[in-house]
C-alpha positions as CSV (number, residue, x, y, z in Angstrom):
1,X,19.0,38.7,-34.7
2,X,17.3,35.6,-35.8
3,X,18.5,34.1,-39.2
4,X,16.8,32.1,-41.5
5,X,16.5,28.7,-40.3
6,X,17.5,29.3,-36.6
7,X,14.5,28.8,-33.8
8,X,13.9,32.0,-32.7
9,X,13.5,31.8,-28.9
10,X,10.5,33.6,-28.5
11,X,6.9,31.6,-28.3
12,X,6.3,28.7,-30.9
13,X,3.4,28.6,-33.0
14,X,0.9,25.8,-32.4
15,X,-0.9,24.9,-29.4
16,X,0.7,25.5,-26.0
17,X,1.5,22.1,-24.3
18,X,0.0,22.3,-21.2
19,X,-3.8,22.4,-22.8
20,X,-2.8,18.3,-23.9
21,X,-2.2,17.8,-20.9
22,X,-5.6,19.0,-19.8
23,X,-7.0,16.9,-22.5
24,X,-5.3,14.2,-21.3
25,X,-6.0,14.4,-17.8
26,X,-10.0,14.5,-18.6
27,X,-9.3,11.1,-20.8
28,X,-7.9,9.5,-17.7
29,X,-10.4,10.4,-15.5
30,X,-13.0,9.4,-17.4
31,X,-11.1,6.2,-17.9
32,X,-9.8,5.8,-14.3
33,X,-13.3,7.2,-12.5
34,X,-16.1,5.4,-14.9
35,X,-15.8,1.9,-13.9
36,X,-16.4,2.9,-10.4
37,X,-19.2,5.0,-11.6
38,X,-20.2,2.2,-13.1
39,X,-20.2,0.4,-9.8
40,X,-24.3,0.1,-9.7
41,X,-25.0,-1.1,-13.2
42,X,-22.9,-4.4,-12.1
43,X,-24.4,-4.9,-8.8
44,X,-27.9,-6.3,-10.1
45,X,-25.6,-8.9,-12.2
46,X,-23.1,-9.7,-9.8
47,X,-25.5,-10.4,-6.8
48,X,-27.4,-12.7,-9.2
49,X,-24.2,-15.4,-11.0
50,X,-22.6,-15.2,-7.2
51,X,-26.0,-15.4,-5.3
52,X,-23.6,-13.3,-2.4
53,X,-25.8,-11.1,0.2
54,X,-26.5,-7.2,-1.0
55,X,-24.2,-6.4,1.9
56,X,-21.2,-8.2,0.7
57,X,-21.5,-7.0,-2.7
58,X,-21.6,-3.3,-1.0
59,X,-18.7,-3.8,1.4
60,X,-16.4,-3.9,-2.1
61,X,-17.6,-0.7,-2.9
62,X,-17.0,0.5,0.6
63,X,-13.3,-0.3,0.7
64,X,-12.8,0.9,-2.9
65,X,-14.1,4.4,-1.5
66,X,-11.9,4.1,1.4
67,X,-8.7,2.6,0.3
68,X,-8.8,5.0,-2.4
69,X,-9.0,8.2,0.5
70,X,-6.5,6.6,2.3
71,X,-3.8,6.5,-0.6
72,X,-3.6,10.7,-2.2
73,X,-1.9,11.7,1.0
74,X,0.5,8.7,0.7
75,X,1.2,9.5,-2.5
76,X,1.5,12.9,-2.3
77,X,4.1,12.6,0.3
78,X,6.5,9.6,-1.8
79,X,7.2,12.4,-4.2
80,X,8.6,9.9,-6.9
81,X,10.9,11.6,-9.1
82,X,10.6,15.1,-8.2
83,X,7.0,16.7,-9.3
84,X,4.4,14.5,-8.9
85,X,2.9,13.4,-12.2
86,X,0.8,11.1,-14.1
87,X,2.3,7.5,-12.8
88,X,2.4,4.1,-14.6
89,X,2.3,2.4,-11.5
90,X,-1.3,3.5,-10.8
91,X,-2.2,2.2,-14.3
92,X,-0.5,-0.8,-13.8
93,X,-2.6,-1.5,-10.2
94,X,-5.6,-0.4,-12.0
95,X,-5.5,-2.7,-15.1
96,X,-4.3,-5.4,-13.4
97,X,-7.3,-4.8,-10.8
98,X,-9.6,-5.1,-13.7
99,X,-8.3,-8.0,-15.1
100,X,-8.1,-9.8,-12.2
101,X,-12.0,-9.2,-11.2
102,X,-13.2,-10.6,-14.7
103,X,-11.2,-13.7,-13.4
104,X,-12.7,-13.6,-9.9
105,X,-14.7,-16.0,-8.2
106,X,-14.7,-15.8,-4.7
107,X,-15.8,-12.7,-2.5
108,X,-12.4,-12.5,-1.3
109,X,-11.6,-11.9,-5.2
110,X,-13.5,-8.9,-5.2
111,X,-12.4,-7.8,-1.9
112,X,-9.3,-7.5,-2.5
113,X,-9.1,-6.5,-6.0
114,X,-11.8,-3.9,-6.6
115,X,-11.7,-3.3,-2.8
116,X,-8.2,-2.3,-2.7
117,X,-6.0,-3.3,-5.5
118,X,-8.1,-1.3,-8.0
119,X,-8.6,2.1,-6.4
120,X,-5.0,2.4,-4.9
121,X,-4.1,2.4,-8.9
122,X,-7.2,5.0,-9.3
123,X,-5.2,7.0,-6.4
124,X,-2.0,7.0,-8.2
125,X,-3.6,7.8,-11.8
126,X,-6.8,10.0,-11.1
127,X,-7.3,13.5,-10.0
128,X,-4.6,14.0,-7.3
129,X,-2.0,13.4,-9.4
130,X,-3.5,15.2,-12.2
131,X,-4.3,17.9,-10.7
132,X,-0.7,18.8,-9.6
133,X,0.4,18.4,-12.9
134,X,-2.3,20.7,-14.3
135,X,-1.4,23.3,-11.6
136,X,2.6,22.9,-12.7
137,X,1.6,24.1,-16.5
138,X,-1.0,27.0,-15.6
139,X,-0.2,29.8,-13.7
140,X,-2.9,32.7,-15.2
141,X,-5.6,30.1,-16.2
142,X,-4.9,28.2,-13.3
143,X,-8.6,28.1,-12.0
144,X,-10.4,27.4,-15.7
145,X,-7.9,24.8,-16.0
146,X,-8.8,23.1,-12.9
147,X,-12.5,23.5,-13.8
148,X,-12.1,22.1,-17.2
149,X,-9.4,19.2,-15.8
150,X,-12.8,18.2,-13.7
151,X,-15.2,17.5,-16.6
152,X,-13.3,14.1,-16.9
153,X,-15.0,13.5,-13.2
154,X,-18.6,14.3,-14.5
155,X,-18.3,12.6,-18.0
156,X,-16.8,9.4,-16.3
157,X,-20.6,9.1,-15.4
158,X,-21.0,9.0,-18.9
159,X,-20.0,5.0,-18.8
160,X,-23.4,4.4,-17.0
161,X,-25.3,5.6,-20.2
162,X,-23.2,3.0,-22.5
């Protein structure tokens, strides 16, 4: 019997946990998968201040895309902490992978910092770690969870528009 002023162990009113995390997760992929996106509105400017050849300027965007397939399976198998989950490492690779390539001059620069610093944080931030965490909170909704979790995909080509 429940008294007054003792939590009653059944479900608490208010909105069920899980759906911030959803919210959450479609923040950080717009956050984490926009610049990227965003990878041809910079091209025009970058190829005229460094005067580098239209391939070299697409060879950064060719090892972000690949050292960023190379890391999910990596960091799905390191397991850090038990369940995998959002991971401040990954931020911290990003964000110092942005703020490195405003400081960039040289081709090597971007080579190695949007090429491979930057989407090895993406790897440890974006969608394969969110999506574990999404599928950890939903069992019944599982599948509209995991279509809704996408939408920060498909607005992080929002950042295009801006």
């Amino acid at each position: 019997m429940h008294g007054i002023g003792k939590p009653s162990r059944g479900r608490q009113p208010g909105v069920f946990y899980g759906w911030k995390i959803v919210w959450t997760g479609i923040l950080g992929m717009i956050l984490v998968y926009g610049i990227r996106h965003s990878f041809a509105v910079f091209f025009t400017p970058i190829l005229e201040e460094f005067h580098w050849s239209r391939g070299n300027i697409s060879i950064m965007m060719s090892l972000n895309i690949f050292a960023y397939g190379l890391m999910p399976p990596l960091r799905g198998s390191w397991r850090i902490g038990g369940e995998p989950g959002p991971d401040a490492p990954g931020n911290r690779h990003s964000g110092g992978g942005h703020r490195g390539v405003r400081l960039g001059g040289e081709l090597w620069h971007f080579y190695l910092l949007f090429g491979i610093l930057i989407p090895i944080g993406n790897a440890l931030a974006g969608w394969p770690i969110i999506a574990p965490a999404l599928m950890n909170w939903f069992v019944k909704r599982r599948g509209l969870v995991m279509g809704i979790g996408q939408m920060g995909g498909g607005l992080s080509f929002a950042y295009t528009m801006l």
